[in-house]
RODO-2510 file (C-alpha; in nm, 4 decimals, decimal comma):
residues 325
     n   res          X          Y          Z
     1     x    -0,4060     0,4930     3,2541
     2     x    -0,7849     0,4891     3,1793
     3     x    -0,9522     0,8322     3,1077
     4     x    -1,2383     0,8481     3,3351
     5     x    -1,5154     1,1092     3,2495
     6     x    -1,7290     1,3088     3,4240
     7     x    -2,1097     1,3022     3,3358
     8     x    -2,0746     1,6556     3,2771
     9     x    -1,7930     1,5821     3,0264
    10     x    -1,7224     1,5491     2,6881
    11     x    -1,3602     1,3880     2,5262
    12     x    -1,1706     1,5732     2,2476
    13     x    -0,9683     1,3522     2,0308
    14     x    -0,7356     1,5056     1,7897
    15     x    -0,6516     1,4050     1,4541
    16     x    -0,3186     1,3139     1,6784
    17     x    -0,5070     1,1668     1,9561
    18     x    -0,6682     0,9351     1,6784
    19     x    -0,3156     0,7977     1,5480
    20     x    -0,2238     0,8199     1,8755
    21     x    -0,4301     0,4849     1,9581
    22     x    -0,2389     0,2842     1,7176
    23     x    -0,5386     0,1098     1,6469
    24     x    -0,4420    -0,2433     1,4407
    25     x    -0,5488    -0,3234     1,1304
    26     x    -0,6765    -0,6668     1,2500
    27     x    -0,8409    -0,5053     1,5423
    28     x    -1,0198    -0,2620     1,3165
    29     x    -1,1323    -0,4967     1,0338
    30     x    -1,2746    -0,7422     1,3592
    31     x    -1,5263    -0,4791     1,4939
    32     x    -1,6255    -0,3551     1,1351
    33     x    -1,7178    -0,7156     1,0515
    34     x    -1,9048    -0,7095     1,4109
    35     x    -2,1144    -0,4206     1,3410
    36     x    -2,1752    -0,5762     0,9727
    37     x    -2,2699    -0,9597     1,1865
    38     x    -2,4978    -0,7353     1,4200
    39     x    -2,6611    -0,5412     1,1386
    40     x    -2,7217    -0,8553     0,9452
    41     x    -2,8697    -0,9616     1,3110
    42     x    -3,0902    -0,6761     1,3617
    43     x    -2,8669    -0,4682     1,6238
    44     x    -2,7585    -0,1789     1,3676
    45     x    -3,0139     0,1004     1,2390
    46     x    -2,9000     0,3807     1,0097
    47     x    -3,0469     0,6429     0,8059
    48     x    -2,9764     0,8144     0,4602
    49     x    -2,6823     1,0306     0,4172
    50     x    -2,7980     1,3763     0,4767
    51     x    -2,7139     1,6269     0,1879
    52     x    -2,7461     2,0036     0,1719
    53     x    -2,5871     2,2181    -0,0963
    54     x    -2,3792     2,5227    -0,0353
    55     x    -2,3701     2,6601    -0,3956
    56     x    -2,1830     2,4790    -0,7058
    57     x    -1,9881     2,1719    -0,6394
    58     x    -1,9666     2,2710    -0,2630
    59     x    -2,2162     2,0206    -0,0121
    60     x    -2,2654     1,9563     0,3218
    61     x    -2,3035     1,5372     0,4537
    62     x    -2,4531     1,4317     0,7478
    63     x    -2,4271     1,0218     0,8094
    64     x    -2,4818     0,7990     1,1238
    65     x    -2,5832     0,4694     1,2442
    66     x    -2,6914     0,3489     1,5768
    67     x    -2,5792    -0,0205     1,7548
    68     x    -2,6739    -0,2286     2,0038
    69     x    -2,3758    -0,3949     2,0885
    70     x    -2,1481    -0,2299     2,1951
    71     x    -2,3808     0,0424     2,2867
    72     x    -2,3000     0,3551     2,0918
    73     x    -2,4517     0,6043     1,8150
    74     x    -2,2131     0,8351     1,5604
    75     x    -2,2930     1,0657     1,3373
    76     x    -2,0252     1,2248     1,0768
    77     x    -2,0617     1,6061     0,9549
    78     x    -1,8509     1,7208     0,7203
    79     x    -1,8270     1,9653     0,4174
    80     x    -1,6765     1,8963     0,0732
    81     x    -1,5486     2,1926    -0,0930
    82     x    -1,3297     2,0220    -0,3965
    83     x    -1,2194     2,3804    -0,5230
    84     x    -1,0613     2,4578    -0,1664
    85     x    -0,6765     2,6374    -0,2350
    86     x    -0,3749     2,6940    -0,0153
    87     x    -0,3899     2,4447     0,1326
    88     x    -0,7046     2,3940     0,3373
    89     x    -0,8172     2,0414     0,2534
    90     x    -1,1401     2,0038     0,0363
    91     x    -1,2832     1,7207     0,3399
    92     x    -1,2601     1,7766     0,6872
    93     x    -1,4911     1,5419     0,9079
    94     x    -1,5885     1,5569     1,2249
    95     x    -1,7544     1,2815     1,4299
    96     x    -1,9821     1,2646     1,7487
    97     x    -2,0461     0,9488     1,9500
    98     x    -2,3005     0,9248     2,1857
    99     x    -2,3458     0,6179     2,4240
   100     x    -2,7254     0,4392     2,3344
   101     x    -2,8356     0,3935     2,7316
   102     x    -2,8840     0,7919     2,8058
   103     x    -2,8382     0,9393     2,4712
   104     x    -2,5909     1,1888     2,5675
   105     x    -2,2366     1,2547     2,3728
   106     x    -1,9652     1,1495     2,5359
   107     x    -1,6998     1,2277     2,2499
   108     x    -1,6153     1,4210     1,9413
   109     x    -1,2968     1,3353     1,7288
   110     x    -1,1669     1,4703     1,4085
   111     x    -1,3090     1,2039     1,0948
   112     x    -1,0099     1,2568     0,8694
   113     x    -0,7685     0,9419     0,9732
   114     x    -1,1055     0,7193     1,0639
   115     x    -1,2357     0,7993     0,7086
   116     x    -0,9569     0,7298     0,5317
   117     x    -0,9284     0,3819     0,7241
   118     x    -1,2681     0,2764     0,7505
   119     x    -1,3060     0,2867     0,3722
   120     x    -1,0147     0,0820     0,2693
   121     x    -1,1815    -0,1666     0,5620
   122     x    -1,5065    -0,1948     0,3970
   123     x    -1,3327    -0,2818     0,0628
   124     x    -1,1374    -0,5623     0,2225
   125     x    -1,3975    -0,7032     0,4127
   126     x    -1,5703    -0,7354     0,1092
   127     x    -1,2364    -0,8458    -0,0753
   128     x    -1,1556    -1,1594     0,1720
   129     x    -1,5231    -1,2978     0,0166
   130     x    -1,5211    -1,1642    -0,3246
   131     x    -1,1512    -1,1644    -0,4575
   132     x    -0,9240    -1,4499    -0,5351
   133     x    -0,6850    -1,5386    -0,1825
   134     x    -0,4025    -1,5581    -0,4090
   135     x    -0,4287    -1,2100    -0,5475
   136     x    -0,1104    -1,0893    -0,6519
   137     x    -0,1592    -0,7799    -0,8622
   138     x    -0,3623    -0,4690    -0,7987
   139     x    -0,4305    -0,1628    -1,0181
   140     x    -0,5351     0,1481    -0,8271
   141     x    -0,7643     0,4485    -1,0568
   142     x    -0,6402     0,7697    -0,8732
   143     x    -0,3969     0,7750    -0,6483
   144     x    -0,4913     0,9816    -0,3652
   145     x    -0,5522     0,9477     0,0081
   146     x    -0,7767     0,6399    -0,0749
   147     x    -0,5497     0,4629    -0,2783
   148     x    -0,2866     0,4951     0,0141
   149     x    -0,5136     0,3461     0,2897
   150     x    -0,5955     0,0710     0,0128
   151     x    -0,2079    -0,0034    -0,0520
   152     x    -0,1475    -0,0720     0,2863
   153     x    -0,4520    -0,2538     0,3822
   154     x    -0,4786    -0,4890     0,1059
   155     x    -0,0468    -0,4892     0,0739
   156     x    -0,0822    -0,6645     0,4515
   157     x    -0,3792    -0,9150     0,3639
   158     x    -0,3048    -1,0213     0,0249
   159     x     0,0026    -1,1994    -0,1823
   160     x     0,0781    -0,8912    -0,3697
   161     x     0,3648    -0,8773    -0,5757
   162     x     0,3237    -0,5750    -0,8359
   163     x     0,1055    -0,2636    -0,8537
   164     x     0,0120    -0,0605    -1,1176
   165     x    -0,0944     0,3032    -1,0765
   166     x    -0,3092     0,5679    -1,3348
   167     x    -0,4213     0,9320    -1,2342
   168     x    -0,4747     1,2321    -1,4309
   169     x    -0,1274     1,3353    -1,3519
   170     x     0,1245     1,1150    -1,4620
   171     x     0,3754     1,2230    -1,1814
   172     x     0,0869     1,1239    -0,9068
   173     x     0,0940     0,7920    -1,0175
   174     x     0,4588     0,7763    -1,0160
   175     x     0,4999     0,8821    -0,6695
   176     x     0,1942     0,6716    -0,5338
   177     x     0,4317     0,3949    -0,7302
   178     x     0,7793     0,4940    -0,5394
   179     x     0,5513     0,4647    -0,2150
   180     x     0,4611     0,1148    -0,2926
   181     x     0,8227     0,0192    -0,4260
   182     x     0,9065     0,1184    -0,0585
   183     x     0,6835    -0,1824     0,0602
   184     x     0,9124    -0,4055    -0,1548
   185     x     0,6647    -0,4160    -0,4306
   186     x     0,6928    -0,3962    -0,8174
   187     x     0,5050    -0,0988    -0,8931
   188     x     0,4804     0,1211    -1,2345
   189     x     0,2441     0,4345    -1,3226
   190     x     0,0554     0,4289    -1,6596
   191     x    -0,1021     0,6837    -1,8923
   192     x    -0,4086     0,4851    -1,9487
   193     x    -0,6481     0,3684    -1,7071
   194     x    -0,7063     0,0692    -1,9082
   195     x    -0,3751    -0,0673    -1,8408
   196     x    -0,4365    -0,0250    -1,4706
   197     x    -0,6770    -0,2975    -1,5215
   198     x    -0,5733    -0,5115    -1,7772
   199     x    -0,4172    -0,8156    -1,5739
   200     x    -0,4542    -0,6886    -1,2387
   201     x    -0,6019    -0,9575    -0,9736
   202     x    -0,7741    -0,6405    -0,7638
   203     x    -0,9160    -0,3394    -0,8856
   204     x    -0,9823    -0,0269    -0,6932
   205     x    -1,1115     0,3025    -0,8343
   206     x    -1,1369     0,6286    -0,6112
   207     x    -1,1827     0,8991    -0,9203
   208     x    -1,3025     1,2108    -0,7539
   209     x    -1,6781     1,2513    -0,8676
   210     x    -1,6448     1,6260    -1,0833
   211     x    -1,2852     1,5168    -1,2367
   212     x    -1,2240     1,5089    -1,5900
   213     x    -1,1889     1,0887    -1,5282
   214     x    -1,5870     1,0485    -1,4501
   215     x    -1,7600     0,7395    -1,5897
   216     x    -1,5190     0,7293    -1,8565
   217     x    -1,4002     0,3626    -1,7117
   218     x    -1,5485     0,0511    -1,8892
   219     x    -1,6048    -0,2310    -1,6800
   220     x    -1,5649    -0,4345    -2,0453
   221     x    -1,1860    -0,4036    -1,9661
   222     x    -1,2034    -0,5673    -1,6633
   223     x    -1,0067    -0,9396    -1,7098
   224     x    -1,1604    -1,2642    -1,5671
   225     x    -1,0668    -1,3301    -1,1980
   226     x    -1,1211    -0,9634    -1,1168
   227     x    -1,2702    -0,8409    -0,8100
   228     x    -1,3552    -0,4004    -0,7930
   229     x    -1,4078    -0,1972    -0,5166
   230     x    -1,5459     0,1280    -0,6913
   231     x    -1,4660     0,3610    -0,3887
   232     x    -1,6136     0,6384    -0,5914
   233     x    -1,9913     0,4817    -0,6025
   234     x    -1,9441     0,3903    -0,9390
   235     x    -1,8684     0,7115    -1,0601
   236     x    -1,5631     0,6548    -1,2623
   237     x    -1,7484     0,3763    -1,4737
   238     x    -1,9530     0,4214    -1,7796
   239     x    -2,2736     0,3209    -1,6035
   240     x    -2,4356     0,1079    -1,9112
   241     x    -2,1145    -0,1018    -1,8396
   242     x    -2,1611    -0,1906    -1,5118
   243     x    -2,3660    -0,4494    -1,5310
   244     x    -2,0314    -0,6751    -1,7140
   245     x    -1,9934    -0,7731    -1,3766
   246     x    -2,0679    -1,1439    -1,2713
   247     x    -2,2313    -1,0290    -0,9335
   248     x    -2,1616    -0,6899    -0,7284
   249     x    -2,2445    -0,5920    -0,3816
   250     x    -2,2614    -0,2985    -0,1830
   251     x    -2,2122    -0,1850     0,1472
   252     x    -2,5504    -0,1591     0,2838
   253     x    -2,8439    -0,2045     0,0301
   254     x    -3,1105     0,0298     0,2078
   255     x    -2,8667     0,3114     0,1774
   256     x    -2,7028     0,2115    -0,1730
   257     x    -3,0194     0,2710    -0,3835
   258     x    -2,9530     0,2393    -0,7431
   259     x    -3,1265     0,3120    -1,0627
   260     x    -3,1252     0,7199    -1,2251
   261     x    -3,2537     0,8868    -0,9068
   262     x    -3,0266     0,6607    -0,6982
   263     x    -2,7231     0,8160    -0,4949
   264     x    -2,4930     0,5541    -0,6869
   265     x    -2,4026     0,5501    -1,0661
   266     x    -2,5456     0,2266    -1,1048
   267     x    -2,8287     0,0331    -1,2236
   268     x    -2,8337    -0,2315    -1,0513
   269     x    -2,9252    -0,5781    -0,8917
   270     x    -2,6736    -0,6332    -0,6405
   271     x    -2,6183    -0,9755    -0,4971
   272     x    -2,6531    -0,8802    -0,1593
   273     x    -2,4244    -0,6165     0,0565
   274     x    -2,1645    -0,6697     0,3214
   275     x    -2,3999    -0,8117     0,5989
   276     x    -2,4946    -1,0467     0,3590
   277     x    -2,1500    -1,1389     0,2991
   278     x    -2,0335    -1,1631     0,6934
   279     x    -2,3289    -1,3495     0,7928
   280     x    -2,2708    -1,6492     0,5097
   281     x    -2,6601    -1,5092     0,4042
   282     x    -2,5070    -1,4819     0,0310
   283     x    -2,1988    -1,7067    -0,1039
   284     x    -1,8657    -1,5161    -0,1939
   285     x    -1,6475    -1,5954    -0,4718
   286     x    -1,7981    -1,8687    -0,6280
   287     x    -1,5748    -1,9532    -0,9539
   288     x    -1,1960    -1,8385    -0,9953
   289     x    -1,3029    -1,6496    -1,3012
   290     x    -1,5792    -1,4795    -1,2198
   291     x    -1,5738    -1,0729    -1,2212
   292     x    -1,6714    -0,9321    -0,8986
   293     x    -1,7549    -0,5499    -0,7869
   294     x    -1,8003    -0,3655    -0,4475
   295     x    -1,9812    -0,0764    -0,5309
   296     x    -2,0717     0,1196    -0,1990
   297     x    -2,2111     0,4515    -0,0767
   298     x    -2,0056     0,4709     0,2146
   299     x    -2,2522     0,3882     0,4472
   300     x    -2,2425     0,5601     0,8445
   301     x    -2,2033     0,1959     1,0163
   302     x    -1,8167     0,1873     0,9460
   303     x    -1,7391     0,5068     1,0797
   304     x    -1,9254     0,4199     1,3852
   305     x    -1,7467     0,0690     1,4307
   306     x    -1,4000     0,2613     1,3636
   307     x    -1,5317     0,5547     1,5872
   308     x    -1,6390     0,3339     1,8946
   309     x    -1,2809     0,1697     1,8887
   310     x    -1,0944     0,4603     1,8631
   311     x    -1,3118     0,5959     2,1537
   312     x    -1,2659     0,2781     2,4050
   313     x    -0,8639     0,2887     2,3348
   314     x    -0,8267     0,6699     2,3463
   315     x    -1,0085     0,6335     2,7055
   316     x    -0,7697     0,3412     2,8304
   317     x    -0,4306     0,5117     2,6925
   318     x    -0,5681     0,8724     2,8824
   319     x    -0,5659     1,0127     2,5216
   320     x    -0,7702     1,3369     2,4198
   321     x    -0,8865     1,7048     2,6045
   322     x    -1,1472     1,7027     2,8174
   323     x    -1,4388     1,9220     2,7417
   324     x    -1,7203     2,0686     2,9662
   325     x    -2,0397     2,0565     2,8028
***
């Protein structure tokens, strides 16, 4: 059944409409590496996340991108309120898409499930370049929703045989390690983030920026082989360390600026970003020792990639509420 829509109309997709399409890994990670070919191309144009404070650690974000092909804009609002109780989540996205040929919106969808998956995509996209194919470990620095879209993405593209978990509570780790055990993997939490590293083929840190675990990671520790993906824009690394890496990229270096009035913790150069990596502009891996790093800002073009897809399959499964405008 295909959803067909008024002009008048707008679609409504659920947090359960969105799991609802059963989107595929593999079908997912194909039109974020599109929208990465097209921006490297010229078809993708983006902007600045959008930030406006709402007193203390509580902000507003604004992010979007625009592409040519297929032919849609998104934008994601959302608030994060990290002292939030009862509850009530401390991130709660919502995203519009609006078709390029008019302009007008033709869907909104909740951003929780697409921002959770879109994430772990852009760290593998940049892992099938930058990490070793036979990866077989993987140490995970907080163990939250992040590190449980990373599990299961990287868990289905890589060899991995053993995962090692740290966050500030010891009994998160250990039941982030009892869900991996599930996948038939060796998995153990640790005290120290340091031994989350130590021998692990693939890296990835998602400390929540304000935590007591802020740049207190040294990317010194980090063993030969390695490759990063520092989820939490470098944030939970001391930043004079950062530059121990061999070569790090980002996501999208317009958006990714660096430097002390940059929106990352980092100093910089990067190697190139994800475009660069897709397109063949830049080389990945280029020795089995050297020490790689993702280091991204999150950038608006993956949530439009995941957000178009999730839009096209809602509308040919008859998913979501129609809205009038």
């Amino acid at each position: 059944m295909t959803l067909n829509l008024a002009g008048d109309e707008l679609l409504y997709l659920s947090q359960a409409d969105v799991v609802a399409c059963d989107a595929q890994v593999g079908e997912l990670e194909a039109a974020l590496r599109h929208a990465f070919l097209r921006r490297a191309e010229g078809g993708v144009w983006s902007h600045p996340k959008v930030t406006i404070s709402a007193g203390g650690a509580n902000i507003f974000r604004g992010k979007g991108a625009v592409m040519d092909r297929p032919g849609y804009a998104a934008f994601k609002w959302f608030g994060y309120f990290p002292g939030n109780s009862n509850g009530v989540p401390d991130f709660m996205p919502l995203i519009v898409l609006n078709e390029i040929e008019t302009g007008r919106p033709v869907a909104i969808m909740d951003g929780v499930w697409i921002s959770a998956i879109r994430t772990a995509l852009i760290s593998l996209v940049a892992a099938r370049a930058m990490a070793r194919s036979d990866a077989g470990t993987i140490g995970f620095l907080a163990c939250g929703a992040q590190a449980r879209s990373h599990l299961d993405m990287f868990a289905a593209a890589f060899p991995l045989t053993k995962v090692v978990a740290f966050s500030r509570r010891l009994e998160t780790a250990e039941a982030f390690a009892a869900k991996a055990r599930e996948k038939g993997l060796q998995a153990r939490a640790v005290s120290d983030p340091r031994a989350a590293i130590k021998g692990c083929d693939i890296v990835i840190s998602s400390i929540p920026h304000g935590s007591a675990d802020n740049r207190q990671l040294d990317a010194n520790w980090v063993e030969p082989g390695t490759f990063v993906s520092s989820v939490d824009l470098g944030f939970g690394w001391k930043r004079d360390t950062l530059a121990a890496f061999d070569r790090t990229v980002t996501d999208d270096r317009e958006q990714s600026t660096a430097g002390p009035n940059g929106v990352l913790n980092y100093d910089g150069p990067f190697a190139g970003d994800i475009a660069d990596l897709v397109s063949g502009r830049i080389a990945g891996r280029t020795s089995r020792d050297e020490r790689n790093a993702l280091i991204f800002s999150g950038a608006g073009l993956a949530d439009l990639a995941a957000a178009a897809f999730i839009y096209e399959a809602a509308r040919a499964k008859g998913l979501g509420t129609r809205l009038p405008r």
